[in-house]
VOPAGU-2260 file (C-alpha; in pm, 1 decimal, decimal comma):
REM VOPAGU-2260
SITE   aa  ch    i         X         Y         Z
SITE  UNK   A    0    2057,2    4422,3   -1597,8
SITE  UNK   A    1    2279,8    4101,1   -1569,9
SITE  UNK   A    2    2626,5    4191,4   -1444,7
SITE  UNK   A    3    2910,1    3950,1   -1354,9
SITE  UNK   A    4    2832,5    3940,8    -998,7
SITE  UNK   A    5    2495,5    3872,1   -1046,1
SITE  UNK   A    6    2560,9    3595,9   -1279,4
SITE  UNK   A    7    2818,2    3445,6   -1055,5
SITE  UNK   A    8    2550,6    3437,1    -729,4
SITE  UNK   A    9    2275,0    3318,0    -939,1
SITE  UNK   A   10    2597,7    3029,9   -1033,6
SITE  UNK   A   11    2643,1    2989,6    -690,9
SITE  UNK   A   12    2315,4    2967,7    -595,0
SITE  UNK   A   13    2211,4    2700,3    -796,2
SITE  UNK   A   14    2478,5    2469,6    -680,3
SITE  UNK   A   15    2386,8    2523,8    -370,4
SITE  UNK   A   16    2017,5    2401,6    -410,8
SITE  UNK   A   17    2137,8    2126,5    -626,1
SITE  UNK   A   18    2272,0    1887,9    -421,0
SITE  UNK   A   19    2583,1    1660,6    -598,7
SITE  UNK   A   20    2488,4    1293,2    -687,6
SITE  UNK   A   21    2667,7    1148,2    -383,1
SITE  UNK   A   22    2495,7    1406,4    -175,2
SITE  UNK   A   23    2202,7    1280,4    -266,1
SITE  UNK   A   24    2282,1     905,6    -208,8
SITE  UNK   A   25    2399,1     950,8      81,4
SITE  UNK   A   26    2146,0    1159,5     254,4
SITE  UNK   A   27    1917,9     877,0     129,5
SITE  UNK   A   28    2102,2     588,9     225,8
SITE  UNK   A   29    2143,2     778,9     626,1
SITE  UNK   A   30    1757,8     787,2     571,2
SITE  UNK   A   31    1695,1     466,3     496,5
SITE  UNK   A   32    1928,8     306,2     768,6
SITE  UNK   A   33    1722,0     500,4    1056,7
SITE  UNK   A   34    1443,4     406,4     896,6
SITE  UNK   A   35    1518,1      28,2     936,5
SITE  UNK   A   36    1683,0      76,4    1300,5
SITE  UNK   A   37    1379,2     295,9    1451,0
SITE  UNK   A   38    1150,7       3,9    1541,7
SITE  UNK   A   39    1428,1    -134,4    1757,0
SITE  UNK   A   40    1400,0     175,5    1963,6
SITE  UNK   A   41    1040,1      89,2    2070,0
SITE  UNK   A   42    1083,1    -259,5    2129,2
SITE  UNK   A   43     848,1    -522,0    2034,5
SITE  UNK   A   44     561,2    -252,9    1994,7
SITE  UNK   A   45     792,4     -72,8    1753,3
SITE  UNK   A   46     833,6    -399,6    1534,0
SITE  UNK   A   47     476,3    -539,3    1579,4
SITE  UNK   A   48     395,1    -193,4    1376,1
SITE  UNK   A   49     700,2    -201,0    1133,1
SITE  UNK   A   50     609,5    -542,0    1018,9
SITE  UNK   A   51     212,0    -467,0     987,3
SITE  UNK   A   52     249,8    -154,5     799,1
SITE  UNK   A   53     530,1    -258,7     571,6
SITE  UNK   A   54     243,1    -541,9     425,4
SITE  UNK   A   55       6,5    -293,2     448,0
SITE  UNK   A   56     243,7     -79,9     240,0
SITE  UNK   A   57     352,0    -332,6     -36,0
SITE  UNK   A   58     -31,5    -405,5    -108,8
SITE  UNK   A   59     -75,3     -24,5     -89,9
SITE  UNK   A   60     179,0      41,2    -332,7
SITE  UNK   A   61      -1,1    -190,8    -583,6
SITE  UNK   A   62    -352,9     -35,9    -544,4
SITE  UNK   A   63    -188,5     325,1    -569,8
SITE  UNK   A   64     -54,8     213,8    -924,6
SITE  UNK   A   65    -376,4      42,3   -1031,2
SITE  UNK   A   66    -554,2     370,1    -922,6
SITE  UNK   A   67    -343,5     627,5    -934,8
SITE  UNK   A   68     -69,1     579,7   -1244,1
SITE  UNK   A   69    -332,5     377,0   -1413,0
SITE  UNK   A   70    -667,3     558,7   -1306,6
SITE  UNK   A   71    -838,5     237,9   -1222,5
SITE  UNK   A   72    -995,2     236,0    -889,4
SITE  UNK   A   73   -1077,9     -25,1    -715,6
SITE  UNK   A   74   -1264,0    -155,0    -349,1
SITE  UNK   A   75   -1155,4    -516,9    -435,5
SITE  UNK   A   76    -815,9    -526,8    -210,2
SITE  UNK   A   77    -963,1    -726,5      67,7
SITE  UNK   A   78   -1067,9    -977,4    -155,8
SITE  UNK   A   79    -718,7    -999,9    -297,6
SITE  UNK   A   80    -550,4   -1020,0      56,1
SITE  UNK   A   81    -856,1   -1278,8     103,5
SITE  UNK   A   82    -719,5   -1509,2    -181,1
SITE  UNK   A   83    -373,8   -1503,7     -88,0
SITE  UNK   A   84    -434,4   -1560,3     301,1
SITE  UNK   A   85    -670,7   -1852,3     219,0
SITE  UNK   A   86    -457,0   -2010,6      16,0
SITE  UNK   A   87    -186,3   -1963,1     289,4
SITE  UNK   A   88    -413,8   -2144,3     508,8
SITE  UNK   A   89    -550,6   -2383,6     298,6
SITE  UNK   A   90    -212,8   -2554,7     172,7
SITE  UNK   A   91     -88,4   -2548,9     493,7
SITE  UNK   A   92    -352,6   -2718,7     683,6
SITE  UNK   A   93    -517,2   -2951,9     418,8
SITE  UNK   A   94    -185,9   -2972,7     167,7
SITE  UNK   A   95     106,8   -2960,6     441,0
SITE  UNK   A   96     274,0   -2701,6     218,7
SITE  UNK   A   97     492,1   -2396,9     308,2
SITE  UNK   A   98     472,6   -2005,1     243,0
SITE  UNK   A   99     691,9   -2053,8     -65,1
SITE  UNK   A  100     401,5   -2285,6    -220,0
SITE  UNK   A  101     148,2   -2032,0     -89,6
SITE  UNK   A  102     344,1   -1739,4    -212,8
SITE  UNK   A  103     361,4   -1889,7    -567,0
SITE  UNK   A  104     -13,0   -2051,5    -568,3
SITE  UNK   A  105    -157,2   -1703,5    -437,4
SITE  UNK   A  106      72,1   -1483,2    -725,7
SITE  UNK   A  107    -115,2   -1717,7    -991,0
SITE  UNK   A  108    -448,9   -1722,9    -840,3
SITE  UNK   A  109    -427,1   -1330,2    -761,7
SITE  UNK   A  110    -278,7   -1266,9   -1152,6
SITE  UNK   A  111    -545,5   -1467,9   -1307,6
SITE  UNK   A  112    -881,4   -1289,9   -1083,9
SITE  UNK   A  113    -743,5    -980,7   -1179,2
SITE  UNK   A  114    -734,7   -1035,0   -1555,5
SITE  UNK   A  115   -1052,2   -1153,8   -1507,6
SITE  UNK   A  116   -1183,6    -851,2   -1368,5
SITE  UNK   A  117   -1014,9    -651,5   -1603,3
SITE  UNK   A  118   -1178,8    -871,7   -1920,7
SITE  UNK   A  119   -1532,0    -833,0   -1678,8
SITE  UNK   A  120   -1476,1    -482,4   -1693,3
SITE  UNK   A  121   -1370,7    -310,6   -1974,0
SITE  UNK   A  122   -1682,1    -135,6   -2090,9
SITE  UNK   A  123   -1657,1      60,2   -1745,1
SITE  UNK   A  124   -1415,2     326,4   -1575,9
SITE  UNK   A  125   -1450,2     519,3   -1259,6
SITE  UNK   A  126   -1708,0     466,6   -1012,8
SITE  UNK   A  127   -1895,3     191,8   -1227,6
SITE  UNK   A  128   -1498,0     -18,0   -1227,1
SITE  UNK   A  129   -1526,0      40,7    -862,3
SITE  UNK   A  130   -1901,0    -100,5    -771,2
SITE  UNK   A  131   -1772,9    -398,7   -1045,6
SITE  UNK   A  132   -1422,8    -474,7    -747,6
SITE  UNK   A  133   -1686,8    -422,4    -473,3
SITE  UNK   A  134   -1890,3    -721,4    -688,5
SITE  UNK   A  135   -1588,1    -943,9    -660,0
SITE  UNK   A  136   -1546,1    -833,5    -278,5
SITE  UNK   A  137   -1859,7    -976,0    -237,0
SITE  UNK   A  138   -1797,2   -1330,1    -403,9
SITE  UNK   A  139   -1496,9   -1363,8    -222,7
SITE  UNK   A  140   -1661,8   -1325,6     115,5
SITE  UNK   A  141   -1873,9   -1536,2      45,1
SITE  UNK   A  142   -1648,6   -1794,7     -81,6
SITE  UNK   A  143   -1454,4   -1685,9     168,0
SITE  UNK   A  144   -1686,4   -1731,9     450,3
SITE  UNK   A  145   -1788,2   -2065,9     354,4
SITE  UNK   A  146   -1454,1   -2235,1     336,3
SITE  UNK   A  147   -1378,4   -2106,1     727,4
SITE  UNK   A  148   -1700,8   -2309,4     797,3
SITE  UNK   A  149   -1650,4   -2599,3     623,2
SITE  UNK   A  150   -1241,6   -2647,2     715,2
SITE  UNK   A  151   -1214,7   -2494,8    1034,0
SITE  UNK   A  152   -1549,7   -2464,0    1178,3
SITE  UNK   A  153   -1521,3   -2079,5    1161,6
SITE  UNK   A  154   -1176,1   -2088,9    1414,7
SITE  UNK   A  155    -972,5   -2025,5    1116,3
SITE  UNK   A  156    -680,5   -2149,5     988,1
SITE  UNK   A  157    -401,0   -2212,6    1248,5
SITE  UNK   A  158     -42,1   -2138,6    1057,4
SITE  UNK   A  159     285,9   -2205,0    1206,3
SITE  UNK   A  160     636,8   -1957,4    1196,4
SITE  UNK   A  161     709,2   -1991,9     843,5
SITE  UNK   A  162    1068,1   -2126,5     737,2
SITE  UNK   A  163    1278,6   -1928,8     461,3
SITE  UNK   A  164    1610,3   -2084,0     335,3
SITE  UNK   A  165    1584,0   -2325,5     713,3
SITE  UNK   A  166    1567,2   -1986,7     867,2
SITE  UNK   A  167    1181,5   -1945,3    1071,1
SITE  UNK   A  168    1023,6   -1643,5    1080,3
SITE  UNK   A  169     919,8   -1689,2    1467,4
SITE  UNK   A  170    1075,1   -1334,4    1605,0
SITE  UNK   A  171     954,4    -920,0    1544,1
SITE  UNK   A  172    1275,8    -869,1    1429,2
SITE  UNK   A  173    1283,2   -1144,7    1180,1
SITE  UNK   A  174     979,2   -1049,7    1064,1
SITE  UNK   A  175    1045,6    -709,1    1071,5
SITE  UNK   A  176    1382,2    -806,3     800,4
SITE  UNK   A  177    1127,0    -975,1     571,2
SITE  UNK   A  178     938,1    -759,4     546,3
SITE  UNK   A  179    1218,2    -443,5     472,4
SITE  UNK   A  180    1340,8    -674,3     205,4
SITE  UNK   A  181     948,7    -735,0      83,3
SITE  UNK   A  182     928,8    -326,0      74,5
SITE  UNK   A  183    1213,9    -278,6    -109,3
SITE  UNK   A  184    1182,6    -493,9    -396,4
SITE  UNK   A  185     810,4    -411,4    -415,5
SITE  UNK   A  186     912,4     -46,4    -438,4
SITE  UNK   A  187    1212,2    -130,5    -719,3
SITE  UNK   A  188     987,4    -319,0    -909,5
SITE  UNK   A  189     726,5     -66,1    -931,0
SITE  UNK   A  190     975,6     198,7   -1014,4
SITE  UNK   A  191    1114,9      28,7   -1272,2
SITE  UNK   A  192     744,5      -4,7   -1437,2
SITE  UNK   A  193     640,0     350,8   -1403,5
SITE  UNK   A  194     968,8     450,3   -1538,9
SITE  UNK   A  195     949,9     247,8   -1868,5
SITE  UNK   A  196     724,6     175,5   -2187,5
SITE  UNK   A  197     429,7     -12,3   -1959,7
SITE  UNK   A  198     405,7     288,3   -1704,0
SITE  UNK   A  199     427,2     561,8   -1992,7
SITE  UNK   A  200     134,6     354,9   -2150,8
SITE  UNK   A  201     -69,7     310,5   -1807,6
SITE  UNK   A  202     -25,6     692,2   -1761,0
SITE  UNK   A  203    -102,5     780,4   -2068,0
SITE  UNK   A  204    -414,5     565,2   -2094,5
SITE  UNK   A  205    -572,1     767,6   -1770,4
SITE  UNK   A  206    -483,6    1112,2   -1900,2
SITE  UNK   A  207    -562,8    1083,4   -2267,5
SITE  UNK   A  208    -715,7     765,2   -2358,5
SITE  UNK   A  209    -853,1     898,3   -2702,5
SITE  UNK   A  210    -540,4     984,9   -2774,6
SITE  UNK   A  211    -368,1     663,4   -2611,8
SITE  UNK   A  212    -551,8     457,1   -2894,2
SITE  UNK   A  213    -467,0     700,0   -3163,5
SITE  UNK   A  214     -69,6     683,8   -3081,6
SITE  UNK   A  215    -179,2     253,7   -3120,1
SITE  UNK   A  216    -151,7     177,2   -2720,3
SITE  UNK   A  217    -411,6    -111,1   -2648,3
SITE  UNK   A  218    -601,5     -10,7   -2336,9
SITE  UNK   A  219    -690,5    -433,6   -2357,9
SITE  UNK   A  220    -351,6    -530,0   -2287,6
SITE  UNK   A  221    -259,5    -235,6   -2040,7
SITE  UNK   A  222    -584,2    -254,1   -1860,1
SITE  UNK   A  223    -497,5    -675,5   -1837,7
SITE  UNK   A  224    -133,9    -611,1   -1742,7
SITE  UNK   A  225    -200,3    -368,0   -1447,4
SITE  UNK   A  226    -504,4    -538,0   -1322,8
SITE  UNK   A  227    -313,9    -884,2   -1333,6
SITE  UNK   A  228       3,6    -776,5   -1201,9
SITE  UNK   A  229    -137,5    -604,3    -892,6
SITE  UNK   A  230    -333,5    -851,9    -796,5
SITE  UNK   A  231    -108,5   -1072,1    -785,4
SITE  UNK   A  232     126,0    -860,7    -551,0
SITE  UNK   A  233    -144,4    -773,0    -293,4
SITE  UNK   A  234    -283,9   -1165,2    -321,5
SITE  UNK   A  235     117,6   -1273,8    -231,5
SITE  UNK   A  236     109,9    -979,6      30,5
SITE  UNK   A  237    -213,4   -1137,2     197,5
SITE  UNK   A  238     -78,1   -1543,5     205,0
SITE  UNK   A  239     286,5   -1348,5     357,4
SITE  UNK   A  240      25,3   -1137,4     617,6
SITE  UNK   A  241    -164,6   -1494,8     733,9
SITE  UNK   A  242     162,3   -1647,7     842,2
SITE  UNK   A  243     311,8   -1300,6    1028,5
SITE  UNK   A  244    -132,7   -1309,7    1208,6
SITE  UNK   A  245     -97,0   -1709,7    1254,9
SITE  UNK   A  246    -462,0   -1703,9    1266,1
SITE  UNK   A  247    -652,2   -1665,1     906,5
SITE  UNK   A  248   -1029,5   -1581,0     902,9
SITE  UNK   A  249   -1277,0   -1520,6     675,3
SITE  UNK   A  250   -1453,8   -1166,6     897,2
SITE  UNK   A  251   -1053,1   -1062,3     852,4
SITE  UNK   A  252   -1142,9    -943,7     501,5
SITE  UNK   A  253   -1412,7    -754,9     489,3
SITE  UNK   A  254   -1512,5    -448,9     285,3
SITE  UNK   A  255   -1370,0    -247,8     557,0
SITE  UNK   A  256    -984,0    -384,0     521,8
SITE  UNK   A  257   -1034,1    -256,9     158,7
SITE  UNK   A  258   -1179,4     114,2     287,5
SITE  UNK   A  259    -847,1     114,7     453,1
SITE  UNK   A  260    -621,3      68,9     208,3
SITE  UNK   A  261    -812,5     312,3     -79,4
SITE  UNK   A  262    -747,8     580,6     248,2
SITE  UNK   A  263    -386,1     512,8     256,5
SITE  UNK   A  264    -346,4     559,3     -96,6
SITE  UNK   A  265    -568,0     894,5    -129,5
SITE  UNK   A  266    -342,2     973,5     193,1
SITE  UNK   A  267     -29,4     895,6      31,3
SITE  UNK   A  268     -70,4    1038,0    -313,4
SITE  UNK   A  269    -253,0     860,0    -610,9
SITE  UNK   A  270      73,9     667,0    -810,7
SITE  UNK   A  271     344,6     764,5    -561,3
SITE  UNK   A  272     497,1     465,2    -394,2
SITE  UNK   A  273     693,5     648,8    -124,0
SITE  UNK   A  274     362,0     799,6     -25,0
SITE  UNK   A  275     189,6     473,4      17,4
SITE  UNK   A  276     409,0     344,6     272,2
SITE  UNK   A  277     469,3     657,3     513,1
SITE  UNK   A  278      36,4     675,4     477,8
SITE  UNK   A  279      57,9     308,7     553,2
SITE  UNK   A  280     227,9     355,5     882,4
SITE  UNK   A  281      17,3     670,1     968,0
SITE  UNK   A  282    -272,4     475,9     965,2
SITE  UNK   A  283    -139,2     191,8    1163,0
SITE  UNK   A  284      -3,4     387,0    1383,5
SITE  UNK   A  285    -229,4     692,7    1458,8
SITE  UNK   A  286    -526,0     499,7    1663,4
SITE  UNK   A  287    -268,9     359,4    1897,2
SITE  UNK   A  288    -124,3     707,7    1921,6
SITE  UNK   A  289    -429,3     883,9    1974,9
SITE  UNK   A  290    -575,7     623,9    2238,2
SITE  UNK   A  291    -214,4     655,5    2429,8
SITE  UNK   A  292    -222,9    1065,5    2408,5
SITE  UNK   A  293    -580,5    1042,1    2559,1
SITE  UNK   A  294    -487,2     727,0    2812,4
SITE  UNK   A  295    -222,9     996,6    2927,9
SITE  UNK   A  296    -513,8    1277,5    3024,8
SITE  UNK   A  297    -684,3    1027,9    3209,0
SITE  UNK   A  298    -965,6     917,3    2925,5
SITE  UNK   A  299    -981,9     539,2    2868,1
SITE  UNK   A  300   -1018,5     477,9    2476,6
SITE  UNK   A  301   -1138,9     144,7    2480,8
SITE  UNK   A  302   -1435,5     206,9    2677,3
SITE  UNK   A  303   -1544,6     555,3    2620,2
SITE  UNK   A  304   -1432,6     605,4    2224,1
SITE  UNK   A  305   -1533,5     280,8    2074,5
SITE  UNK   A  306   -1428,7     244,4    1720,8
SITE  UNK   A  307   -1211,6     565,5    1730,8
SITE  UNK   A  308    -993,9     366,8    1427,6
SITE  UNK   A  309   -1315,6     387,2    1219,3
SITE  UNK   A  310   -1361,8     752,5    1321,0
SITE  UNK   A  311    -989,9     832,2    1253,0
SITE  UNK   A  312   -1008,8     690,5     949,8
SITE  UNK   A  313   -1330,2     826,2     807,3
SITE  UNK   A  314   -1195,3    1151,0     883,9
SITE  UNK   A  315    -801,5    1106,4     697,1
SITE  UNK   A  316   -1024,2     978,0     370,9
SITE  UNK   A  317   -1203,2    1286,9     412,2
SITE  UNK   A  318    -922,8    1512,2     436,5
SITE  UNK   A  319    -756,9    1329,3     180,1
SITE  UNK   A  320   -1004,2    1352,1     -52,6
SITE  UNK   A  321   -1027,9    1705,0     -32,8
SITE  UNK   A  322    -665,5    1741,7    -111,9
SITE  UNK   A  323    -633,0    1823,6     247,3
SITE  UNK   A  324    -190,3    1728,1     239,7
SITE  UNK   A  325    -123,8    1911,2    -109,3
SITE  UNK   A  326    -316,7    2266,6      76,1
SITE  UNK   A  327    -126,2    2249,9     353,1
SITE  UNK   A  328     220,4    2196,6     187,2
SITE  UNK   A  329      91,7    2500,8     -47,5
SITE  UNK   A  330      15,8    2710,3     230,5
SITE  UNK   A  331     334,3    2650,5     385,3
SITE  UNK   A  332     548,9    2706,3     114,7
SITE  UNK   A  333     339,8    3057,1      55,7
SITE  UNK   A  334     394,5    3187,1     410,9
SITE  UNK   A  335     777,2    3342,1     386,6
SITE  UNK   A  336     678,3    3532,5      95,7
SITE  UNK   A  337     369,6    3657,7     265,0
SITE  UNK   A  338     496,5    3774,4     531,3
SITE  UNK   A  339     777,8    3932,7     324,6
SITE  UNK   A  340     491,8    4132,2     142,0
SITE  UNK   A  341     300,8    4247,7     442,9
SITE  UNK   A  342     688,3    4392,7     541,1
């Protein structure tokens, strides 16, 4: 029976677990500030690592919509970062050009392979889509590869400190700024999309495609539009990365780099964006950790766990793919009322 007090609790209580609007903004904004001021803490380890997995994260963030919100996987990410990092390296050295011109040359090339793909591949969806990326992966190492023979005699493709409104890009910390700004309007722009008509459309196309092209949405033009437009961020991501390296090579690319980022974004959550960047950092930062936690009991990594990143990250793919994140946040949440059962 519903009395007046209980009413007034059950009131009470929902305020309580509803935090107010500026609540909410500001808990968000304190988050976001110590976000940006913890790599400071750690010197220039801490913003080596900020910078690194922040463009890990914005090419993350567009593979976790192409996958995830649009259900189109893909092993084709290196060969994205591949174009836009050549054609850092390539207008720089042979052209004289800056990372503006690359940015822009690498958004076009990037856009136009990826409706390409998307044209290449519409018959095909799931695993067969992915072995059709992992085609392109292999063109574009080989392209790739040949190009760092014939221009640099395989030394790769020496890139100064970019310059950015007279301002160079020659310190962590400055890099480390970029790259928060990079983040951020990644992660508004990709909001706004899965928010609107295009995301409703892309979501709706990898739930219930029969019923996608009975409502009249084109899966031609979505499939183009997502394809296209995330390409083209992860290509701009990879010409931005070759100027923060200095150094771009073809064996940088390889179908490894794109193993890497399909494990941040099962780690993170298919089609959520705030998941792809704190998995982006976990995997950047957990080898280190690890080889520092067992540097610390007196084993040395580098000589007696060779390729412990590969192990680590076979083993987070694994876990991820079993939905290993999602079970333990269940079983968490179900242990207070267990235990108030077995009282």
């Amino acid at each position: 029976m519903s009395t007046p007090h209980s009413r007034t609790f059950a009131t009470v209580q929902s305020r309580v677990r509803r935090p107010t609007v500026p609540t909410r903004v500001a808990v968000r904004g304190a988050i976001l500030l110590l976000a940006l001021a913890l790599p400071f803490c750690f010197g220039g380890y801490g913003l080596y690592v900020a910078a690194s997995g922040g463009l890990m994260a914005v090419g993350a963030m567009a593979l976790t919509v192409l996958s995830g919100s649009a259900g189109l996987p893909s092993l084709g990410t290196a060969a994205f970062l591949a174009i836009g990092a050549f054609s850092s390296g390539i207008l720089a050295t042979e052209l004289h050009l800056g990372l503006g011109s690359a940015v822009l040359v690498s958004i076009v090339l990037g856009f136009a392979t990826g409706a390409l793909v998307a044209v290449l591949t519409l018959r095909v969806s799931g695993l067969y889509l992915a072995v059709g990326t992992l085609a392109l992966q292999h063109v574009v190492s080989i392209v790739a590869t040949d190009l760092d023979l014939k221009l640099t005699y395989a030394s790769g493709f020496m890139l100064d400190a970019p310059r950015i409104a007279g301002v160079a890009i020659d310190s962590p910390w400055r890099w480390w700024a970029f790259t928060a700004i990079l983040i951020g309007a990644v992660f508004a722009l990709f909001s706004w999309l899965q928010r609107g008509h295009v995301g409703r459309e892309w979501a709706l196309l990898r739930a219930e495609p029969t019923a996608a092209a009975a409502l009249g949405v084109s899966s031609v033009r979505a499939r183009l539009t997502v394809f296209a437009l995330t390409s083209a961020v992860i290509a701009a991501s990879g010409a931005i990365d070759g100027y923060r390296l200095g150094n771009v090579q073809a064996t940088g690319y390889s179908l490894h780099v794109a193993v890497t980022y399909l494990t941040v974004v099962a780690l993170g959550g298919a089609g959520r964006l705030s998941g792809a960047i704190v998995a982006s950092y976990v995997v950047v930062v957990l080898p280190d950790a690890i080889a520092a936690a067992l540097r610390a009991v007196g084993i040395d990594a580098t000589s007696h766990l060779a390729g412990i990143d590969n192990m680590l990250l076979g083993a987070i793919l694994v876990i991820a793919l079993l939905d290993g994140p999602k079970r333990i946040a269940r079983a968490l949440r179900r242990a207070p009322s267990d235990d108030g059962r077995h009282a």
